[in-house]
C-alpha positions as CSV (number, residue, x, y, z in Angstrom):
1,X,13.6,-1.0,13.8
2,X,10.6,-1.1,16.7
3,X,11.2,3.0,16.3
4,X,9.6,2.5,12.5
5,X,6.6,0.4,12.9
6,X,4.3,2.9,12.4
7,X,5.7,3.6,9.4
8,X,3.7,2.3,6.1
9,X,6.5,0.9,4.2
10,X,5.7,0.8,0.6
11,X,8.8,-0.1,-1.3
12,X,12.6,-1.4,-0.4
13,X,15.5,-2.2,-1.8
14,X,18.9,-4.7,-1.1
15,X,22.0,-2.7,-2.2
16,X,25.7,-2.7,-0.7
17,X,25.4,1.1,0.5
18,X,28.8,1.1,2.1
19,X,30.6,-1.3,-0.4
20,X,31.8,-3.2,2.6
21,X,30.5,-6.5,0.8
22,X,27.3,-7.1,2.2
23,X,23.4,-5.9,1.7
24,X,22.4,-3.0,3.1
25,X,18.4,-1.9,3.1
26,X,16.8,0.8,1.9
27,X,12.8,1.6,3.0
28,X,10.4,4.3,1.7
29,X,7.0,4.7,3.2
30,X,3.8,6.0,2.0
31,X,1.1,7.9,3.5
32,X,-1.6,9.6,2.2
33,X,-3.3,10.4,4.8
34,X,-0.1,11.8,6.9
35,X,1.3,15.4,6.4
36,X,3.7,15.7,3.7
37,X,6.5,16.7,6.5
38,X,5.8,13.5,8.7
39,X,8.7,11.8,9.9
40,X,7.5,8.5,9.2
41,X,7.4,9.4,5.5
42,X,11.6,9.8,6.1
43,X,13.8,7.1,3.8
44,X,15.4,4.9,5.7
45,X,18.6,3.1,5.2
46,X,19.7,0.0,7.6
47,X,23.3,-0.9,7.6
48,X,24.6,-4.1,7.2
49,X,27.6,-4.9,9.6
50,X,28.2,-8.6,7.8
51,X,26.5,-10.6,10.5
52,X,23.3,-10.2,9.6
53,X,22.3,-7.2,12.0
54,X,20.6,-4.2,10.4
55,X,21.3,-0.9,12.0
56,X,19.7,2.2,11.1
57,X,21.8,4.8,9.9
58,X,21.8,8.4,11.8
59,X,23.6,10.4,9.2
60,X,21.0,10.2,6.2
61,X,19.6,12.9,4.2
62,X,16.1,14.3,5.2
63,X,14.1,13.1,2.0
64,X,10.4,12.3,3.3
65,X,8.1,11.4,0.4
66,X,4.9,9.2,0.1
67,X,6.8,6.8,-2.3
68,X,6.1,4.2,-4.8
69,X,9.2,2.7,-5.4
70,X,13.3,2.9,-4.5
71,X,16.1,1.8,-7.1
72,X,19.7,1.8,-7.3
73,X,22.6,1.6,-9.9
74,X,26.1,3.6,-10.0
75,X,24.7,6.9,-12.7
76,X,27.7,8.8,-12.1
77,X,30.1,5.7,-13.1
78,X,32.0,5.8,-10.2
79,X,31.8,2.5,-8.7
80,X,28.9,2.6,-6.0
81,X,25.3,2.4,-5.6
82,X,23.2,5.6,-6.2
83,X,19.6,6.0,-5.0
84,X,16.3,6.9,-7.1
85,X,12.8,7.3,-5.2
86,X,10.1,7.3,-6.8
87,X,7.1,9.9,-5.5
88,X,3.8,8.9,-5.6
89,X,1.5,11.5,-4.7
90,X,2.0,14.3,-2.5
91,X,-0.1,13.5,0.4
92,X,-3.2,14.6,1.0
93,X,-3.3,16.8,-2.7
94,X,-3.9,14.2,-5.4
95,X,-3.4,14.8,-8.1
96,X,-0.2,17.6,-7.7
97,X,2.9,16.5,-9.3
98,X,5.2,15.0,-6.1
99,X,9.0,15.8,-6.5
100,X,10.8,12.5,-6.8
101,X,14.5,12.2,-5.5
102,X,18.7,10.7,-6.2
103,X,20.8,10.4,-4.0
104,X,24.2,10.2,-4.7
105,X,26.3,8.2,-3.2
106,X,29.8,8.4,-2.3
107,X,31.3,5.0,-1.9
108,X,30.8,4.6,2.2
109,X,27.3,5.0,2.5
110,X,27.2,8.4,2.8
111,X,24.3,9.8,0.4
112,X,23.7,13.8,-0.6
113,X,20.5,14.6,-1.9
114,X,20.8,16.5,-5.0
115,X,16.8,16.5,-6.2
116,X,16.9,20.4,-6.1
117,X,19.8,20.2,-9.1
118,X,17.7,17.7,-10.9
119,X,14.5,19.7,-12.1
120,X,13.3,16.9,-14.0
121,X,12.6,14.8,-10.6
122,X,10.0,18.1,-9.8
123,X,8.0,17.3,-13.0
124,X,8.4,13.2,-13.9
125,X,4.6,13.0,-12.6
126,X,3.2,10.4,-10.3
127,X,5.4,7.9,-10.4
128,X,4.4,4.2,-9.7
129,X,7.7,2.0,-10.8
130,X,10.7,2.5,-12.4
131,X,14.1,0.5,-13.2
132,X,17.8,1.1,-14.3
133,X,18.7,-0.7,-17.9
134,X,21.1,0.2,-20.9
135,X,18.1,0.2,-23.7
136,X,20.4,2.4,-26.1
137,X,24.2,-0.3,-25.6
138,X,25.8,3.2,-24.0
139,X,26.9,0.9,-20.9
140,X,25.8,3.1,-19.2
141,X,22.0,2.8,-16.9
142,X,19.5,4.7,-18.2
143,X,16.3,5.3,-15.9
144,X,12.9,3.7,-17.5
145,X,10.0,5.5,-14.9
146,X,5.9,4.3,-15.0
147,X,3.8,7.0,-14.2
148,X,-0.4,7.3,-13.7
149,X,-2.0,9.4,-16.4
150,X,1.6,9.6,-17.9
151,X,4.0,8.0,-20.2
152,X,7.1,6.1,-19.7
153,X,9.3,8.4,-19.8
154,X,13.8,7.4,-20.4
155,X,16.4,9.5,-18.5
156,X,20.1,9.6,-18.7
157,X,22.8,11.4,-16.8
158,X,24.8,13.9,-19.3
159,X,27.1,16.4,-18.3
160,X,25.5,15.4,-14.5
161,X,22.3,15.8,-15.1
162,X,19.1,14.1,-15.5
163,X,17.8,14.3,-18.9
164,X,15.1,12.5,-20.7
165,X,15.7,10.6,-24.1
166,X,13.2,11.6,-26.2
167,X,12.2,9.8,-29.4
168,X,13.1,6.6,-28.0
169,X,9.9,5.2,-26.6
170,X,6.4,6.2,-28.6
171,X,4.6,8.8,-26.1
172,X,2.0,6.8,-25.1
173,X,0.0,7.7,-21.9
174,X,-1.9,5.4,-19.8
175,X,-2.2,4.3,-16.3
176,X,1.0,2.3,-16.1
177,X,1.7,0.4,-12.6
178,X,4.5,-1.7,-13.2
179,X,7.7,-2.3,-15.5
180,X,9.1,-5.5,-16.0
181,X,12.3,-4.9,-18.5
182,X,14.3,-7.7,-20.2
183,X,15.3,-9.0,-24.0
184,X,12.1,-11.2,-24.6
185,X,12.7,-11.4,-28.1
186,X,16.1,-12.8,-28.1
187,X,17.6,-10.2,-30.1
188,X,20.0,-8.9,-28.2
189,X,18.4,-5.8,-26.5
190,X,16.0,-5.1,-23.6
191,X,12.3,-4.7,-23.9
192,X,10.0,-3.5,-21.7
193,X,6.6,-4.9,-20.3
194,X,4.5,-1.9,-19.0
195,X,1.3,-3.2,-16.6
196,X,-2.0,-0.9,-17.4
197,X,-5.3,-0.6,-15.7
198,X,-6.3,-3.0,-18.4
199,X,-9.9,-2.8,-20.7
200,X,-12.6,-4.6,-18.6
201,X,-14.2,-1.5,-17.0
202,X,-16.8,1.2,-17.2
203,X,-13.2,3.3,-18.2
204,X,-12.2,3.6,-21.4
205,X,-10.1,5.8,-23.1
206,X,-8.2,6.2,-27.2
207,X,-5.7,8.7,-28.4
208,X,-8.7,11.0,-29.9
209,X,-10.9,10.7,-26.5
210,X,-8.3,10.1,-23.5
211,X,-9.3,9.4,-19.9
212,X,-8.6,12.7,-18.6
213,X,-7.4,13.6,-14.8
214,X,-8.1,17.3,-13.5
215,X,-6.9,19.0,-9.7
216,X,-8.9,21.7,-9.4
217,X,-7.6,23.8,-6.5
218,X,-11.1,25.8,-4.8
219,X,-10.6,28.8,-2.8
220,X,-9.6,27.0,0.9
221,X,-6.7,25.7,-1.7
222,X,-7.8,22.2,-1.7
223,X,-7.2,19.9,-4.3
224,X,-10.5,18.2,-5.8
225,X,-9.4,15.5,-8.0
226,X,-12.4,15.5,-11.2
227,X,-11.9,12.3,-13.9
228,X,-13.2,13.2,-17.0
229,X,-14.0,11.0,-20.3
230,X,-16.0,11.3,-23.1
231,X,-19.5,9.6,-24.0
232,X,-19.6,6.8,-26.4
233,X,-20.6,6.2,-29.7
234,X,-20.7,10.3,-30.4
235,X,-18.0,9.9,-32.7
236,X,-16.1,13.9,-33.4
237,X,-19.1,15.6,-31.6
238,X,-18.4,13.7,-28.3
239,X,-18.5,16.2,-25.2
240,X,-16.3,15.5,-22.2
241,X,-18.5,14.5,-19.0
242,X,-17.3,14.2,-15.3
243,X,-16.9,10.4,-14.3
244,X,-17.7,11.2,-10.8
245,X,-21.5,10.5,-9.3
246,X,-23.3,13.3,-8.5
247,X,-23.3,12.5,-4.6
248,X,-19.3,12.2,-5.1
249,X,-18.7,15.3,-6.7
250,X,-21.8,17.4,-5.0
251,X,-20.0,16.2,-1.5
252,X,-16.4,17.8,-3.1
253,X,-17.8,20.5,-4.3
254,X,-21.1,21.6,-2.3
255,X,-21.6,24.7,-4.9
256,X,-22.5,22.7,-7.1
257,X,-26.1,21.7,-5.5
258,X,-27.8,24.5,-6.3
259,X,-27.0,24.2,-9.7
260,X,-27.9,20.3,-10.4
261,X,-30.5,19.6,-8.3
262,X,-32.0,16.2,-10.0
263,X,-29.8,13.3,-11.4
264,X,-30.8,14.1,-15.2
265,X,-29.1,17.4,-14.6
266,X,-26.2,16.4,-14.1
267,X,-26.2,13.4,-16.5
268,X,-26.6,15.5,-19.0
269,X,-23.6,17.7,-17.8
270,X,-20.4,18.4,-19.5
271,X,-17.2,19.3,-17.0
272,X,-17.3,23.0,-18.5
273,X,-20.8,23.0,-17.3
274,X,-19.0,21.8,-13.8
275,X,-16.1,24.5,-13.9
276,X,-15.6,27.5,-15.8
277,X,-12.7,28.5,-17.6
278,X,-10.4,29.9,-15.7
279,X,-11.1,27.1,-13.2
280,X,-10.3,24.6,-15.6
281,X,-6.9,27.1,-17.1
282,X,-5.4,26.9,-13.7
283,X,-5.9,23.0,-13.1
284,X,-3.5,19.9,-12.9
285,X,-4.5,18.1,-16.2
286,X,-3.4,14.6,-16.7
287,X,-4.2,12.1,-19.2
288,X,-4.0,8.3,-20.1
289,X,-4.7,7.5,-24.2
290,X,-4.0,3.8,-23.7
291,X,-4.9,1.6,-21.4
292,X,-3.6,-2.2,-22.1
293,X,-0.9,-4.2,-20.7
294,X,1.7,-4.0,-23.5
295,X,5.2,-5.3,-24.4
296,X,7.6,-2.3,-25.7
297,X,9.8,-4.1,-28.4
298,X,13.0,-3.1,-29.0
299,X,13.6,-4.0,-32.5
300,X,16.5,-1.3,-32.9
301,X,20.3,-2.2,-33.6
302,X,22.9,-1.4,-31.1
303,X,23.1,2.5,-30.4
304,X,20.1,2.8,-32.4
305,X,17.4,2.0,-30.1
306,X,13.5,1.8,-31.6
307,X,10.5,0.8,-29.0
308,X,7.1,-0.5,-31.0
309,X,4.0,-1.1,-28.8
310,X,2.7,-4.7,-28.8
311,X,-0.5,-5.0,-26.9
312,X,-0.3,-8.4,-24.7
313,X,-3.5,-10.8,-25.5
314,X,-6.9,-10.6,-24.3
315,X,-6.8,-11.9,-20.8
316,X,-4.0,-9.7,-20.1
317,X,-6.8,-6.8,-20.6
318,X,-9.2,-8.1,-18.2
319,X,-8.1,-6.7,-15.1
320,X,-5.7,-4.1,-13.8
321,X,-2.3,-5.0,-14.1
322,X,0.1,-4.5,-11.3
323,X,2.8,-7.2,-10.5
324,X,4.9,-8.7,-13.4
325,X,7.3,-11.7,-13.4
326,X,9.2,-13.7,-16.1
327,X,10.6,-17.1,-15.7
328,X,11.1,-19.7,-18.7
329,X,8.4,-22.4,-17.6
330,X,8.8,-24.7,-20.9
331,X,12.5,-24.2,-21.5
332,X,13.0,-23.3,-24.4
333,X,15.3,-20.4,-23.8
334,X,12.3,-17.7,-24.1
335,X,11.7,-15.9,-20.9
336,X,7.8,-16.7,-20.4
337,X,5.7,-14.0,-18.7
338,X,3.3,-14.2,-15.3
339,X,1.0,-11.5,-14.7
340,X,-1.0,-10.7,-11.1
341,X,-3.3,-7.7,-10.6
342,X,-6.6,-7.1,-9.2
343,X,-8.3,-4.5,-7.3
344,X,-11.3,-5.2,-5.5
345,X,-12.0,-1.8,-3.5
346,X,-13.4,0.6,-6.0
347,X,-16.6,2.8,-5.6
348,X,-20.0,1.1,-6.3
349,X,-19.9,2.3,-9.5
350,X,-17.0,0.7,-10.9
351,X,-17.4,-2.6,-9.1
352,X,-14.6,-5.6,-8.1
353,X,-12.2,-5.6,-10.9
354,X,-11.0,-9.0,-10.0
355,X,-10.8,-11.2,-13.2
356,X,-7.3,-12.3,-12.6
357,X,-7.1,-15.4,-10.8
358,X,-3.4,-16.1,-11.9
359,X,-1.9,-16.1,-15.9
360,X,0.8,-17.4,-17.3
361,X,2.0,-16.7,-20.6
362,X,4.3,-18.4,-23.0
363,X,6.5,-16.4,-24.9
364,X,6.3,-17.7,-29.0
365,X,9.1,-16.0,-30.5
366,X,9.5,-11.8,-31.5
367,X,7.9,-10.1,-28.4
368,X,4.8,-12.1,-29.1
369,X,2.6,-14.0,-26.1
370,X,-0.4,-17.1,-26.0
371,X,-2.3,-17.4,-22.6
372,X,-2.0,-20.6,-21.1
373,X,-5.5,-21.5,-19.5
374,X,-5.0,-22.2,-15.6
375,X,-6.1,-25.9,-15.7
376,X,-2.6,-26.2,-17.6
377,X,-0.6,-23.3,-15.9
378,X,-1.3,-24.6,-12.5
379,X,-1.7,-21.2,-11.2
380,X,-4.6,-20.2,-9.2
381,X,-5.0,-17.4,-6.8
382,X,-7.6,-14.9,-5.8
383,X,-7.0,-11.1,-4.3
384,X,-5.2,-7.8,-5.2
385,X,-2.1,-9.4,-5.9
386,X,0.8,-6.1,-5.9
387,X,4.4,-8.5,-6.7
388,X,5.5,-11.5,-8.0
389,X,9.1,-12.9,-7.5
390,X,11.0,-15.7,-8.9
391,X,13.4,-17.5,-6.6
392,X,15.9,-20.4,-6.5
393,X,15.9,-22.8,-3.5
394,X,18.3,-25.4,-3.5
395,X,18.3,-25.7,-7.2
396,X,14.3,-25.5,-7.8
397,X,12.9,-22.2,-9.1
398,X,9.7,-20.9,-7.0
399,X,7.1,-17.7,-7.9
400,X,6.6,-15.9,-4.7
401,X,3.0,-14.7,-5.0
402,X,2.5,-11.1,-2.6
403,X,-1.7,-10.1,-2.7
404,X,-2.8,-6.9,-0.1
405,X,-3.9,-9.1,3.6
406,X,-2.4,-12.0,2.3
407,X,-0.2,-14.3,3.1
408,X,2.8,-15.1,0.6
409,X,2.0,-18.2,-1.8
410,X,4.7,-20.2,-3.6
411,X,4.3,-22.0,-6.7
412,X,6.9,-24.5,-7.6
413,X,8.3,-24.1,-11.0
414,X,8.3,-28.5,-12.7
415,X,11.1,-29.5,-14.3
């Protein structure tokens, strides 16, 4: 394991790889920065040999991705533990669609990578959590994946392949970061939570006027990422203006300084005053129409599966959204929810978005949630918080609270 300290690990996974009855782990990296063919972008898997010793296994397919998450479940229903990984970006060319993977396995650890015979994987966007539940009561695991500037998207395996569900969640885009899925209504089925960049920003975006996301490859055939939204308040006749400062995109694009010389210039600018046509024809265009923390209710009957969006209150708005747990904290057989977020380092422009100092919410009945102020929650924390965990230690349940530089605070659950 020294061999792999270098790498940035990003995501991991406990799974019985080799069905030999114990846990296995599974690592994926990340790495912007790195080349895309880095070896410490390479998945790594450490066998388990029922001691307690992890040893890394030689005879693992090549699969090197800048990765957001890894998740398991048996797709092909034959008793073991197959592998999804989740791409985040392809380094160094945000935002270009990275090519997720699945491995299947074959009962004794042995995995084949069979992305190339999945083209879905090529074009699920970039992917930023994802998990393996039976929404539609096929018993079978369907894959529920959280993309930025996407939708959630549903896949199932039919006939061996990857396909998405469609008309089973409403097509919402946004800039989703993390899913939490389980049956918070008590009905039966699973919902979904989906974590969003929230509404307390200079960002905004609605169905008519989304927050739009543009690569724009230049002639060295570099990617310049351009976000694009619309001014306020201009109602139909609203033009789409480049959200980037004129130093940021003059330093991307140096072109461009001839043209906009003074700040008014360019304030007044709309992207096709930026880019012409063809330029913006041939681009990567992503967009988000939504950008709340919501609940995804399934109020469908068995085989019949129906998702409605529910936004979560206020305060879940007021920051971005990126770690989700749920624990029932009065007892009253509702699974309550705990929300962590944050993110401090943004450009001057946008500021700290650090309004989250720790929020707990009880769960009243069908899908709906009321914040629970923090004198009463007894939460408090400060940071960009990126996971939350519920444990049981000798009989008393404990939230595991993970922020970026920090070290990992536990809050007792009372009884």
């Amino acid at each position: 394991m020294l061999a792999d300290r270098t790498c940035e690990d990003a995501a991991a996974e406990w799974f019985d790889a080799d069905n030999d009855g114990d846990l296995d782990l599974l690592v994926a990296s990340a790495g912007y920065e790195l080349p895309a063919d880095d070896s410490r972008l390479q998945l790594r898997l450490y066998l388990n040999d029922g001691k307690g010793r992890l040893t890394k296994a030689t005879a693992f397919p090549d699969v090197r991705v800048s990765a957001s998450c890894v998740r398991t479940a048996d797709v092909d229903g034959d008793g073991d533990q197959d592998v999804f990984v989740g791409a985040r970006v392809v380094p160094g060319r945000y935002p270009e669609l990275p090519a997720s993977h699945f491995l299947l396995n074959n009962g004794k650890g042995t995995f084949a990578d069979v992305t190339n015979e999945q083209p879905i994987l090529k074009q699920l966007g970039m992917v930023t959590d994802a998990a393996f539940a039976d929404i539609n009561h096929d018993k079978r695991p369907e894959l529920i994946v959280a993309t930025d500037f996407g939708a959630i998207q549903v896949l199932a395996v039919r006939d061996g392949k990857l396909q998405p569900l469609t008309n089973v969640l409403p097509a919402v885009t946004g800039c989703w970061n993390r899913l939490l899925v389980q049956d918070f209504d008590n009905d039966g089925d699973a919902d979904i939570i989906v974590a969003n960049a929230g509404l307390n920003s200079q960002i905004h975006a609605t169905e008519k006027h989304p927050l739009m996301l543009y690569g724009i490859t230049n002639a060295s055939g570099r990617v310049i990422p351009v976000m694009v939204d619309y001014e306020r308040n201009a109602g139909a006749a609203a033009q789409p203006h480049p959200f980037n400062a004129r130093d940021e995109m003059l330093d991307q694009v140096v072109t461009l300084r001839k043209k906009f010389t003074d700040y008014t210039s360019y304030a007044k600018a709309a992207i096709t005053d930026l880019f012409g046509p063809d330029e913006l024809n041939k681009a990567q265009k992503l967009e988000a129409a939504d950008l709340k923390t919501v609940l995804f209710r399934n109020d469908g009957s068995a085989g019949n599966s129906h998702f409605v969006i529910q936004p979560l209150p206020v305060e879940a708005q007021i920051s971005p959204a990126y770690a989700l747990a749920s624990v029932d904290v009065n007892h009253d057989n509702l699974p309550d929810l705990i929300v962590g977020g944050n993110r401090t380092y943004n450009r001057v422009r946008l500021g700290k978005n650090d309004a989250n100092r720790g929020q707990l919410f009880m769960n009243t009945g069908k899908g709906n949630f009321a914040y629970v102020p923090m004198a009463q929650s007894g939460l408090i924390w400060d940071g960009d918080i990126r996971d939350l965990a519920i444990i049981t230690v000798s009989g008393r349940t404990e939230l595991l609270v993970g922020g970026a530089g920090q070290p990992v605070r536990t809050f007792a659950l009372a009884k």
